[in-house]
ChimeraX commands (.cxc) that place a marker at each C-alpha (Angstrom):
marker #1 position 144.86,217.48,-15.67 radius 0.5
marker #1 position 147.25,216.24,-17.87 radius 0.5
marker #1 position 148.77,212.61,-18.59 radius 0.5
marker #1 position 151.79,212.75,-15.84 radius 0.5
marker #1 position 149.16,214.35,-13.29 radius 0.5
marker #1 position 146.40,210.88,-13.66 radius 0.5
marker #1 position 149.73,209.15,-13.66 radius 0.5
marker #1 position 150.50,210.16,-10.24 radius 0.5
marker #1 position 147.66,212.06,-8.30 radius 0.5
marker #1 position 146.39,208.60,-7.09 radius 0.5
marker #1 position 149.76,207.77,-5.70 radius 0.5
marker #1 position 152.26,210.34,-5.47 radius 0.5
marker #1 position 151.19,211.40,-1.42 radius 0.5
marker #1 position 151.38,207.92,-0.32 radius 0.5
marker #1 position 154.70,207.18,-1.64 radius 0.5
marker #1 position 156.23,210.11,-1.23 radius 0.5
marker #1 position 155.68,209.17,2.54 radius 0.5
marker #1 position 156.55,205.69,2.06 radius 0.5
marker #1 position 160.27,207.08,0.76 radius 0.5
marker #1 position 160.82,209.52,3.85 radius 0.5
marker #1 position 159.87,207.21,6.27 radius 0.5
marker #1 position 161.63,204.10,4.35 radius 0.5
marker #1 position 162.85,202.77,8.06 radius 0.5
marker #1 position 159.63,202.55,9.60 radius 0.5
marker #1 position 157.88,200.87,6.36 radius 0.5
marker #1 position 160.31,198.02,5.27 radius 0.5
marker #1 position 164.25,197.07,5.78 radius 0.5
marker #1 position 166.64,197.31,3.08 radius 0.5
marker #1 position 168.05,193.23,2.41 radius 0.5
marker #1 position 170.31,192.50,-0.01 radius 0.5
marker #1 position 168.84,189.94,-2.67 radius 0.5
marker #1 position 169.45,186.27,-2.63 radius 0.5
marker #1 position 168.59,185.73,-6.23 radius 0.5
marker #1 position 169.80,181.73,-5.86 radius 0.5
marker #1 position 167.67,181.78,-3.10 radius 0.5
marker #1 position 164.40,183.17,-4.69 radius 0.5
marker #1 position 164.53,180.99,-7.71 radius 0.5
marker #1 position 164.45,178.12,-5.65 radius 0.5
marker #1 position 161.75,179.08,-3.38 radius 0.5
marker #1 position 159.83,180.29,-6.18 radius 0.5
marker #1 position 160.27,177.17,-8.42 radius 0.5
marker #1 position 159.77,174.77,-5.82 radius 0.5
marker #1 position 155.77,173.63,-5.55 radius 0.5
marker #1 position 156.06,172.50,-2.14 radius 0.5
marker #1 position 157.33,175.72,-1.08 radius 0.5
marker #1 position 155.07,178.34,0.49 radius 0.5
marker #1 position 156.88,181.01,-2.05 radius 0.5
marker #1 position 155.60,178.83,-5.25 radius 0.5
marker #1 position 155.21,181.78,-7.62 radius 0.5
marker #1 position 151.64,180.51,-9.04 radius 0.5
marker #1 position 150.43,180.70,-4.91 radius 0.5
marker #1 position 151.97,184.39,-5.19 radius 0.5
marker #1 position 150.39,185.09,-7.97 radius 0.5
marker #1 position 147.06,183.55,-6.63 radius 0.5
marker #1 position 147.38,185.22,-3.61 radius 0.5
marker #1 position 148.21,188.61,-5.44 radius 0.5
marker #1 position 145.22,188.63,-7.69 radius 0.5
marker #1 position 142.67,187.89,-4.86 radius 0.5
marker #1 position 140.64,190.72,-3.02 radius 0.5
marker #1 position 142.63,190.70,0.34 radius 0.5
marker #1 position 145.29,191.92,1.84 radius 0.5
marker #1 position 146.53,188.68,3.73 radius 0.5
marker #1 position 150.22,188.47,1.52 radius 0.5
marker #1 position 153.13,189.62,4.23 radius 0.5
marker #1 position 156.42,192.13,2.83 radius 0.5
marker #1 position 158.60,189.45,2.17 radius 0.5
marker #1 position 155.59,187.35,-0.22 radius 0.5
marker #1 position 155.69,190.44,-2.29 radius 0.5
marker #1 position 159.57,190.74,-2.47 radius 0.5
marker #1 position 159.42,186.99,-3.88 radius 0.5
marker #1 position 156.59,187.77,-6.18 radius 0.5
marker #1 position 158.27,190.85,-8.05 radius 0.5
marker #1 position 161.93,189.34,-8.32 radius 0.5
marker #1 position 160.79,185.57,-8.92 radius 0.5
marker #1 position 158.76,186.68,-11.83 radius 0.5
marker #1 position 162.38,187.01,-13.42 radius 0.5
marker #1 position 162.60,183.10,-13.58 radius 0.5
marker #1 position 158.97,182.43,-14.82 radius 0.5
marker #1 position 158.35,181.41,-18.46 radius 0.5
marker #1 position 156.94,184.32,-19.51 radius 0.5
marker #1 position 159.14,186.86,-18.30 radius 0.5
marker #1 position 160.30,189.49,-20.80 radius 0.5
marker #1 position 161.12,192.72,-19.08 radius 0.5
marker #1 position 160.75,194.66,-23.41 radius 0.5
marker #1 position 157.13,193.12,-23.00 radius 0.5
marker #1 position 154.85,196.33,-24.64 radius 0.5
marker #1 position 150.99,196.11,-24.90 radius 0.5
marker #1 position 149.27,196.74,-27.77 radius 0.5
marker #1 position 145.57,195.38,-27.47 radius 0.5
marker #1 position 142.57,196.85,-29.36 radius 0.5
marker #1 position 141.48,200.26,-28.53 radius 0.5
marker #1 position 144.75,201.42,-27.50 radius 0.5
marker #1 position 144.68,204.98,-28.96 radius 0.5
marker #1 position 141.26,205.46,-28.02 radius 0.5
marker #1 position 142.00,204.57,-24.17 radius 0.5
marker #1 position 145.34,206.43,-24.72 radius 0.5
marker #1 position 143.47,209.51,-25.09 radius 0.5
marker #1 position 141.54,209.46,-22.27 radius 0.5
marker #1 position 144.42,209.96,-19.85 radius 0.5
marker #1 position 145.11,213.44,-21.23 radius 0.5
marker #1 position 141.41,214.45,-20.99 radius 0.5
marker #1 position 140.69,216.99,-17.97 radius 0.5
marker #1 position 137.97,214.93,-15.46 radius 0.5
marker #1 position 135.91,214.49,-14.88 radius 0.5
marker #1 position 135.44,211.20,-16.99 radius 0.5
marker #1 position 132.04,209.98,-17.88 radius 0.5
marker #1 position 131.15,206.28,-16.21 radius 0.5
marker #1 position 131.81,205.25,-19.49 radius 0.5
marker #1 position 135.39,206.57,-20.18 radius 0.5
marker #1 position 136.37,205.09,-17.19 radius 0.5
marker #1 position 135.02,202.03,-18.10 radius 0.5
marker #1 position 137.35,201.98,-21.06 radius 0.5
marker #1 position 140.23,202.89,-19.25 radius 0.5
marker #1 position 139.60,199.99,-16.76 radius 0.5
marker #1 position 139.01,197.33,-19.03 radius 0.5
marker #1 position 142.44,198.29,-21.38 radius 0.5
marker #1 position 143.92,198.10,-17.59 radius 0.5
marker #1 position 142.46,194.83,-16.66 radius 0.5
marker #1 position 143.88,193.56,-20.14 radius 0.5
marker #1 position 147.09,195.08,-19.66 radius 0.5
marker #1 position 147.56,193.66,-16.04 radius 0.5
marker #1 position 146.27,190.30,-17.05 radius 0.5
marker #1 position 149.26,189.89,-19.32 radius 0.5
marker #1 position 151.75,191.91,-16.82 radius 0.5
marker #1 position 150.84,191.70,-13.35 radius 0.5
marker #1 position 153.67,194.64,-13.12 radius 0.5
marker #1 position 152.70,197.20,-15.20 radius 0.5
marker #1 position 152.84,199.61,-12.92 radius 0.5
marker #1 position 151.26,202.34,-15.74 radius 0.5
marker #1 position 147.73,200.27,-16.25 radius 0.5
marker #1 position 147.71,199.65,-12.56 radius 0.5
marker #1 position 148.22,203.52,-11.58 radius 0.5
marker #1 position 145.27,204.35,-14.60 radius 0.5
marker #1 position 143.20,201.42,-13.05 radius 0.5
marker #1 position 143.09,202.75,-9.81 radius 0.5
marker #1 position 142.67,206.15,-11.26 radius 0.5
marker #1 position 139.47,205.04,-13.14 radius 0.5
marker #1 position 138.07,203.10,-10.20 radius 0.5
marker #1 position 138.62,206.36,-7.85 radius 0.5
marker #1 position 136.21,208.03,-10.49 radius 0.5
marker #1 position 133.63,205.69,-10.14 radius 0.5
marker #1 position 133.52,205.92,-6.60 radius 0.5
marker #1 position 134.81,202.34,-6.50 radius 0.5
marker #1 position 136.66,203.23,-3.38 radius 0.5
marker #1 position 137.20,200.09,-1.50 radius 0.5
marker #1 position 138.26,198.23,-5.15 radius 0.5
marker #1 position 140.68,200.72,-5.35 radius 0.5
marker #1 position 142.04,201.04,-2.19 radius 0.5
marker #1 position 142.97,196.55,-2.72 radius 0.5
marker #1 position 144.85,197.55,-5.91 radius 0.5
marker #1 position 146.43,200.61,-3.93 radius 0.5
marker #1 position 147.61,198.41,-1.33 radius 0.5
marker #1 position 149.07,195.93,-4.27 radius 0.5
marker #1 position 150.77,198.85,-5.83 radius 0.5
marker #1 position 152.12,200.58,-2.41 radius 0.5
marker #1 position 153.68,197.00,-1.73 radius 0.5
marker #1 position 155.44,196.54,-5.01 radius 0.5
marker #1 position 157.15,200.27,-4.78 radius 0.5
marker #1 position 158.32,199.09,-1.17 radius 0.5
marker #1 position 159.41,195.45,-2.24 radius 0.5
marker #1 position 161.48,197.54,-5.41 radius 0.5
marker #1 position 162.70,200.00,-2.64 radius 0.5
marker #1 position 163.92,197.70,0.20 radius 0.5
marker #1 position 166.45,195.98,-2.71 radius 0.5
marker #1 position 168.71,199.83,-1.74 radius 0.5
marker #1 position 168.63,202.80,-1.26 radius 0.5
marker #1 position 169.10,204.48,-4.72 radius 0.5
marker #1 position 172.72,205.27,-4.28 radius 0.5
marker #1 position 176.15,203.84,-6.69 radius 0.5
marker #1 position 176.90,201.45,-3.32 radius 0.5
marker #1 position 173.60,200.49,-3.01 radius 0.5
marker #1 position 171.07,200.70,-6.47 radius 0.5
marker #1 position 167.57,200.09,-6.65 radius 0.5
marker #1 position 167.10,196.67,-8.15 radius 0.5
marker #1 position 164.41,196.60,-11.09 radius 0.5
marker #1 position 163.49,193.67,-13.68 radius 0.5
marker #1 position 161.79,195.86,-15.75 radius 0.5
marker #1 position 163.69,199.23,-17.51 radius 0.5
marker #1 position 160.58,201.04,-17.18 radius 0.5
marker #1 position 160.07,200.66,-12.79 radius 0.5
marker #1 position 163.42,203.01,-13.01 radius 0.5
marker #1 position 161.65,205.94,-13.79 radius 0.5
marker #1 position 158.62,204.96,-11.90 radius 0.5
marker #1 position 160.47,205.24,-8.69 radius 0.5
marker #1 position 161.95,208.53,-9.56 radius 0.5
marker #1 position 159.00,209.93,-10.48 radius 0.5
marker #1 position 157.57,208.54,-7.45 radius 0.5
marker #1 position 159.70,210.58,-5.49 radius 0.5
marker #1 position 158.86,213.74,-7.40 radius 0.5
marker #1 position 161.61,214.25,-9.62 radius 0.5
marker #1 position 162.34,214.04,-13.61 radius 0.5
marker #1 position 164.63,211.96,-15.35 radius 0.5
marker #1 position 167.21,214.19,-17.31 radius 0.5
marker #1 position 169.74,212.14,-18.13 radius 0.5
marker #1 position 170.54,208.40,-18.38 radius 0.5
marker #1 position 173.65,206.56,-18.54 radius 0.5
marker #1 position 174.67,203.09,-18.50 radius 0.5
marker #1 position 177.72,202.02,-16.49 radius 0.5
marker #1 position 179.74,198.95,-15.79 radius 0.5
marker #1 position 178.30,195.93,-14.11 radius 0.5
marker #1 position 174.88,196.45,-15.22 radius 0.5
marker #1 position 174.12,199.58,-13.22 radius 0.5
marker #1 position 172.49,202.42,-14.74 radius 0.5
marker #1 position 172.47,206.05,-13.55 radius 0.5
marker #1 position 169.52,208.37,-13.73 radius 0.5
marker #1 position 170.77,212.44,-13.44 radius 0.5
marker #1 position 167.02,214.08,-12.05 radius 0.5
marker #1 position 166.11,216.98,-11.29 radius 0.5
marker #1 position 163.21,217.87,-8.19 radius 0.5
marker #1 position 159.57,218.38,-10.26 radius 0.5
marker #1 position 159.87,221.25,-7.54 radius 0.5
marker #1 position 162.59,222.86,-7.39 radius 0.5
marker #1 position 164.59,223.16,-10.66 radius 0.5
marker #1 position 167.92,223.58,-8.35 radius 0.5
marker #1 position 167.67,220.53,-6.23 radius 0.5
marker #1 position 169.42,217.63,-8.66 radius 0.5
marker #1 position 169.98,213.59,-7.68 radius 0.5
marker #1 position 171.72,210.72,-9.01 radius 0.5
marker #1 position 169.40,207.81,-8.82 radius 0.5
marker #1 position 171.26,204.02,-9.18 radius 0.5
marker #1 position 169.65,200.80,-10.63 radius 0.5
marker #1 position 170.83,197.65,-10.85 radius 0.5
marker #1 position 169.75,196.02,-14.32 radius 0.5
marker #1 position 172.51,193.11,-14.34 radius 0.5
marker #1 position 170.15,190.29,-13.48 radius 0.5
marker #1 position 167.59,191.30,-15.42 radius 0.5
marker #1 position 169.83,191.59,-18.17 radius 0.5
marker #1 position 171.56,188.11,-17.68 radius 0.5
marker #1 position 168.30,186.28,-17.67 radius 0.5
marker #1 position 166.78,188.33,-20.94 radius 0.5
marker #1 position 170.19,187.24,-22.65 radius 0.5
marker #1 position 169.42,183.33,-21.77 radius 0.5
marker #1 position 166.33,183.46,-22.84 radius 0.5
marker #1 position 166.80,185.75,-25.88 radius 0.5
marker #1 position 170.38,184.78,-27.08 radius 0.5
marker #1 position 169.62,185.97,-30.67 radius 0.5
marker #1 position 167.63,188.93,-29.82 radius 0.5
marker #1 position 169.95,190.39,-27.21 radius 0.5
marker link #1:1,2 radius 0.2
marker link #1:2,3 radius 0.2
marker link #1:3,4 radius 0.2
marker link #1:4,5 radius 0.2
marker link #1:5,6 radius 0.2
marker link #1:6,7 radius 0.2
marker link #1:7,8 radius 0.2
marker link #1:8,9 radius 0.2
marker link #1:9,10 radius 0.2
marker link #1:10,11 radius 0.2
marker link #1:11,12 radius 0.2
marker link #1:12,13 radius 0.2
marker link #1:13,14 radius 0.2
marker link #1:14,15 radius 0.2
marker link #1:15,16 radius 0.2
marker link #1:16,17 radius 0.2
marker link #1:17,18 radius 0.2
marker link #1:18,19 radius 0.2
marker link #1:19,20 radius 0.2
marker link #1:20,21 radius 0.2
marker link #1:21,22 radius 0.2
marker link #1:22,23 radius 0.2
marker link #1:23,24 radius 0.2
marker link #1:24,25 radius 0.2
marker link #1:25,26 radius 0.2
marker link #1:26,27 radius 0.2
marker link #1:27,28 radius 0.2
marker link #1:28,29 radius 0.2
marker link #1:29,30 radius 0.2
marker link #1:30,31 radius 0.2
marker link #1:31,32 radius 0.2
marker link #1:32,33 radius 0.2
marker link #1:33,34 radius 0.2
marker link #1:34,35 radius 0.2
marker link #1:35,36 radius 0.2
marker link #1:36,37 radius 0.2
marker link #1:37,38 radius 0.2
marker link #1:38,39 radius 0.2
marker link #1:39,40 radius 0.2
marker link #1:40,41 radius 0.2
marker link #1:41,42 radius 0.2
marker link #1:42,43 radius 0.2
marker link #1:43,44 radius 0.2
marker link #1:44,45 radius 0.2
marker link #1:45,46 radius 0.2
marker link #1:46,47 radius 0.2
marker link #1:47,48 radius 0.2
marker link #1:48,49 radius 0.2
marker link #1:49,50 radius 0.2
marker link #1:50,51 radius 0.2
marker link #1:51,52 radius 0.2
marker link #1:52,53 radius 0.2
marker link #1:53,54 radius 0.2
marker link #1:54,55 radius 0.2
marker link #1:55,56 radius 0.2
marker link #1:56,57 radius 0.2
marker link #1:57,58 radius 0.2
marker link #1:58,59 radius 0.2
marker link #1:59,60 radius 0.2
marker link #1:60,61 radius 0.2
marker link #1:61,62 radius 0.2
marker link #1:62,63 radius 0.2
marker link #1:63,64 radius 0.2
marker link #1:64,65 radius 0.2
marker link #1:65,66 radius 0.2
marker link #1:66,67 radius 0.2
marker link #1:67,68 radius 0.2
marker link #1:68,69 radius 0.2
marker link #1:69,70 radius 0.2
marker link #1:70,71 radius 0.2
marker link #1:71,72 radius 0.2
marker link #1:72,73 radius 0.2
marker link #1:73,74 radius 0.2
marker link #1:74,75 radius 0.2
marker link #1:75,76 radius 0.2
marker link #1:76,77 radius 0.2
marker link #1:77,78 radius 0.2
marker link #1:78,79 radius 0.2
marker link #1:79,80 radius 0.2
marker link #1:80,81 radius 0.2
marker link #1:81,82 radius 0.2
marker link #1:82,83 radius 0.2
marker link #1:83,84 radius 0.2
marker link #1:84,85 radius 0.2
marker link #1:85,86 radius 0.2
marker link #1:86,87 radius 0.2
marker link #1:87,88 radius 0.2
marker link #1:88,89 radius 0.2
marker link #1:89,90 radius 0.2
marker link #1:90,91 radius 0.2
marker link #1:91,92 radius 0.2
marker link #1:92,93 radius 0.2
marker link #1:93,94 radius 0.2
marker link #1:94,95 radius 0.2
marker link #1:95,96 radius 0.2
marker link #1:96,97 radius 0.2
marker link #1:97,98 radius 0.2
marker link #1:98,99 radius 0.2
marker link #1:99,100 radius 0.2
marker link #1:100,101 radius 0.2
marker link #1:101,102 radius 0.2
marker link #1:102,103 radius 0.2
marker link #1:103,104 radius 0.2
marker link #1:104,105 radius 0.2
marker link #1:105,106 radius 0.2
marker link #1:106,107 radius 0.2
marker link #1:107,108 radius 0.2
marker link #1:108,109 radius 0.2
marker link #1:109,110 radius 0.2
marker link #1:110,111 radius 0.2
marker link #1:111,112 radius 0.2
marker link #1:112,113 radius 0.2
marker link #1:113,114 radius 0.2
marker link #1:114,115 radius 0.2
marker link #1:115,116 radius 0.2
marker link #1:116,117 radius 0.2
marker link #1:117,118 radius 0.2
marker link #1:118,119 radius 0.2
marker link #1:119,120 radius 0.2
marker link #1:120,121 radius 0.2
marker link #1:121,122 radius 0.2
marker link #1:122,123 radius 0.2
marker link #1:123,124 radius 0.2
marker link #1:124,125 radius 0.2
marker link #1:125,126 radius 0.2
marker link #1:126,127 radius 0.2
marker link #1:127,128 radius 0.2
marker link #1:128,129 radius 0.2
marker link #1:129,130 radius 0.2
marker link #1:130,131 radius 0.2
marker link #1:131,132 radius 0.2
marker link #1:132,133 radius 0.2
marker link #1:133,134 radius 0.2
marker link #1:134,135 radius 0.2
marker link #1:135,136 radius 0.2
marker link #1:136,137 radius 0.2
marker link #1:137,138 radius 0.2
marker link #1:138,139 radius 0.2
marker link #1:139,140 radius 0.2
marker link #1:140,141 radius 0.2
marker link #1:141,142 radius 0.2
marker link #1:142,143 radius 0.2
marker link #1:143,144 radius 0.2
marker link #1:144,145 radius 0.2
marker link #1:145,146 radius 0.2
marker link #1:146,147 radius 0.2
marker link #1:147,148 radius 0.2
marker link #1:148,149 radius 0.2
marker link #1:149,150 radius 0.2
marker link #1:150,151 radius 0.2
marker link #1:151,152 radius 0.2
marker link #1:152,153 radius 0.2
marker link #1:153,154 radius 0.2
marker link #1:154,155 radius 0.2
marker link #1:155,156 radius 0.2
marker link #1:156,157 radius 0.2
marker link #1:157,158 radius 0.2
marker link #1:158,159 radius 0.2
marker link #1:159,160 radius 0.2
marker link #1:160,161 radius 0.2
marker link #1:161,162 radius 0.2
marker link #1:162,163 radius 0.2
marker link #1:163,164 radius 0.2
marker link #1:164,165 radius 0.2
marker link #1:165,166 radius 0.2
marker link #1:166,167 radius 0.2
marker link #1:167,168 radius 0.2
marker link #1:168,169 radius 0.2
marker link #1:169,170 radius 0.2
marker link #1:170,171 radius 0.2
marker link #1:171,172 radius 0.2
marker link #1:172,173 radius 0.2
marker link #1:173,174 radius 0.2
marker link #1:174,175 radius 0.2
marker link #1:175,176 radius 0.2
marker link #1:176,177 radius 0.2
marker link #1:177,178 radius 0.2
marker link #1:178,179 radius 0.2
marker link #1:179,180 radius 0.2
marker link #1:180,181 radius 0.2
marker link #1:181,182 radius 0.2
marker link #1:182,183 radius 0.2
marker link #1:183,184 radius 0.2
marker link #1:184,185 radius 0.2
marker link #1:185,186 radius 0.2
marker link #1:186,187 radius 0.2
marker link #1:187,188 radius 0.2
marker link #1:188,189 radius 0.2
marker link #1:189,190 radius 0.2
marker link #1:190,191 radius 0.2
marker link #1:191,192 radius 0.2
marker link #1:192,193 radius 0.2
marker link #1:193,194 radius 0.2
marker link #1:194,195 radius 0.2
marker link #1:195,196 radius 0.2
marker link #1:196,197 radius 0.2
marker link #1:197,198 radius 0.2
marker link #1:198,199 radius 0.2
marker link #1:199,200 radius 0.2
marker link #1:200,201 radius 0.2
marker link #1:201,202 radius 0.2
marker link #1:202,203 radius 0.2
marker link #1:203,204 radius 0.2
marker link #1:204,205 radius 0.2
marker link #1:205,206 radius 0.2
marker link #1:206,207 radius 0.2
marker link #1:207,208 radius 0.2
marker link #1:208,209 radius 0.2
marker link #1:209,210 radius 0.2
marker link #1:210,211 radius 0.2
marker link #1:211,212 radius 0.2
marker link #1:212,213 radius 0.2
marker link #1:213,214 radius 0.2
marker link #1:214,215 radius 0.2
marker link #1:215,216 radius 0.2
marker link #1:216,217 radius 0.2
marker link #1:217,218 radius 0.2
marker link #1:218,219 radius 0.2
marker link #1:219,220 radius 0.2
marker link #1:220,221 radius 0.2
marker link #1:221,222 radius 0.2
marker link #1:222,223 radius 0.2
marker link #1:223,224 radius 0.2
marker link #1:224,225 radius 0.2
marker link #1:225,226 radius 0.2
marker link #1:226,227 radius 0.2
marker link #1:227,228 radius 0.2
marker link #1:228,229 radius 0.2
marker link #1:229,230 radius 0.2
marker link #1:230,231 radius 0.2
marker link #1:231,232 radius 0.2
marker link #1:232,233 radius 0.2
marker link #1:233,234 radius 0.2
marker link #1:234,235 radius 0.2
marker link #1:235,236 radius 0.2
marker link #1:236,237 radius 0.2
marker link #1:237,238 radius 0.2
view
């Protein structure tokens, strides 16, 4: 099994459902960006992004749809919000190496690749890679009910991303981090091909079906807010 099949064999099924039955799972609503900021920055509001966050990280599943909606796009006005963010902790090669090795892992492989995840998440709750390779790990360890809580976590976050649009140049996919783009496409079984960056802050992925080499889509983001808040924050970087 190689990298891009760990990536998405503990995943790909349930979203893949999650996308063709989008109306029965969540309801696409516009973002009120003015809105979130407020509600996240506000302590005596039930949206307070450290009670997300405290609420994400805990072993339940008690946060409703619209808690995680808040959670991904509020991050964008925390402190530490840089959506060029890479990790680079100790032991990253090793762990690296592990995802193209064919499994069965040994206990102790996986152990590797969980702790680099647990690092990884602790400094990006939305690395969407570590979390896919965490659950991955935990699902060879027979750790089934930890990784069915993280599932649920990253099953939410895909919908939260997806309910922004519906992929299309009227209505893109909004994303705070350039990496979630091709998450979602890959998601949905294709391959990125092509990538272009239009007016307005909108990008355009060209993709082709992982399937079907004939079947071809135009997949929209929308970047500009995430752009307009790295360029406040990084004026001399950006």
């Amino acid at each position: 099994m190689n990298k891009n099949r760990i990536f998405f064999s503990v995943v790909l099924l349930v979203l893949t459902a999650l996308a063709m039955n989008a109306q029965y799972k969540f309801q696409v609503k516009e973002l009120d960006f003015n809105r979130i900021k407020q509600e996240t920055l506000d302590p005596n509001s039930r949206y307070y992004y450290p009670k997300l966050v405290k609420s994400f990280k805990s072993n339940d599943t008690i946060m409703n749809f619209e808690a995680y909606r808040e959670l991904y796009y509020g991050f964008i006005f925390q402190e530490d919000y840089n959506p060029f963010r890479h990790n680079d902790f100790e032991g990253k090669d090793e762990v690296e190496e592990l995802y193209y090795k064919n499994p069965p892992l040994t206990r102790e492989e996986c152990d590797k690749i969980a702790r680099y995840a647990e690092m990884a998440l602790d400094d990006n709750l939305f690395d969407i890679d570590q979390l896919n390779y965490y659950i991955y790990a935990l699902k060879e360890k027979k750790k089934y009910a930890r990784a069915a809580v993280r599932q649920y976590r990253l099953d939410k976050l895909i919908a939260a991303i997806m309910s922004s649009g519906r992929g299309t140049e009227d209505e893109p996919w909004v994303v705070i981090f350039p990496e979630h783009e091709y998450t979602i496409i890959n998601f949905l079984g294709y391959v990125a091909k092509d990538h272009q960056e239009l007016e307005g802050g909108i990008d355009c992925i060209k993709a082709v079906s992982d399937k079907d080499p004939k079947k071809t889509r135009d997949f929209y983001f929308d970047v500009s807010q995430m752009l307009q808040e790295t360029a406040r924050k990084f004026p001399d970087d950006f």
